[in-house]
C-alpha positions in Angstrom: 73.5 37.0 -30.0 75.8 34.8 -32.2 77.9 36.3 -34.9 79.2 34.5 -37.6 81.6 35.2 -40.4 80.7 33.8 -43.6 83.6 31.8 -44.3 84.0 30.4 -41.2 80.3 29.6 -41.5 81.2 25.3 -41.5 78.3 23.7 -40.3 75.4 23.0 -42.2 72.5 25.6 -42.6 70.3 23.4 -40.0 73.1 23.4 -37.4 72.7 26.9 -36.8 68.6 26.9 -37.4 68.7 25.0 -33.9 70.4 28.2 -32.3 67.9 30.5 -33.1 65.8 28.8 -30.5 68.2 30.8 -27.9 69.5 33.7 -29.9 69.6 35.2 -33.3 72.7 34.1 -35.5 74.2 37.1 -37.4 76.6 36.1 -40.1 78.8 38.9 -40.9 81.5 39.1 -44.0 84.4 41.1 -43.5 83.1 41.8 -40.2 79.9 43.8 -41.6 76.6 41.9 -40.9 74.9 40.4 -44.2 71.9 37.7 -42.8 70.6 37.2 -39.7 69.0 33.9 -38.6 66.2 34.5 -36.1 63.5 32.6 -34.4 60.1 33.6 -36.2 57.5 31.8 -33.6 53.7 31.8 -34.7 55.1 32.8 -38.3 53.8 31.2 -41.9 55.7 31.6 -44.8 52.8 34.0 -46.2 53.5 36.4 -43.4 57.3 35.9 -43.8 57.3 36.6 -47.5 55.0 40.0 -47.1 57.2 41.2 -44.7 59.8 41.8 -47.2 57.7 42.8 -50.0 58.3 46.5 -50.5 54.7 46.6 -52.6 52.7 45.3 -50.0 54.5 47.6 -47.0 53.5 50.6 -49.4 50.0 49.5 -49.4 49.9 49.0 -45.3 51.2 52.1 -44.9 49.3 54.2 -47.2 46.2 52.4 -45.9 47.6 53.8 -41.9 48.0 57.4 -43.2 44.4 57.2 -44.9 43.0 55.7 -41.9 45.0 58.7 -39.5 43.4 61.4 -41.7 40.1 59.9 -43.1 39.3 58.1 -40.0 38.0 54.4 -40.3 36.4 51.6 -38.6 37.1 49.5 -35.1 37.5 45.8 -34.8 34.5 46.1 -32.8 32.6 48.3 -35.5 33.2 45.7 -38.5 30.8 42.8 -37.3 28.1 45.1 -36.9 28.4 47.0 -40.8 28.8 43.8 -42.3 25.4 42.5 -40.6 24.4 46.0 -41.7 25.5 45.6 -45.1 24.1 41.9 -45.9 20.9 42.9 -44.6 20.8 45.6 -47.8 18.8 44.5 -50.7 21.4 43.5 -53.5 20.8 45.8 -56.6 19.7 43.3 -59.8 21.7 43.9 -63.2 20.3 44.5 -66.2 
């Protein structure tokens, strides 16, 4: 791992993107770390950006805790109650 302090940090932004390949690059100021730079293989910027999103992370993990005391359904188990549930008649509105 690469440290960095941020103003010593010279070269441009994509100079130290091609380091990540090998390690993370931590800039630091005043010693204390501040970013990090690290390689995010297989990532898009959908996945990146919920990552950080404090809303969505609530969500996931309310939706864990529901599932660890409610129970829920398998990977293996959804295919089959979808075919289940399209084969239901859909109810007409009035």
């Amino acid at each position: 791992m690469r440290t960095v302090e941020v103003t010593k940090a010279t070269l441009p932004l994509a100079e130290y993107t091609k380091e990540v390949v090998k390690e993370p690059v931590i800039v630091t100021s005043k010693g204390r770390p501040v970013a990090a730079l690290v390689n995010i293989p297989n990532a898009d910027i959908e996945t990146v950006a919920l990552s950080q999103n404090q809303q969505f992370l609530s969500l996931i993990e309310r939706s864990r805790s529901r599932q660890g005391k409610e129970g829920g359904f398998s990977t293996e188990q959804m295919p089959q109650r979808l075919r289940k549930k399209s084969a239901e008649p859909l109810e007409r509105k009035r």
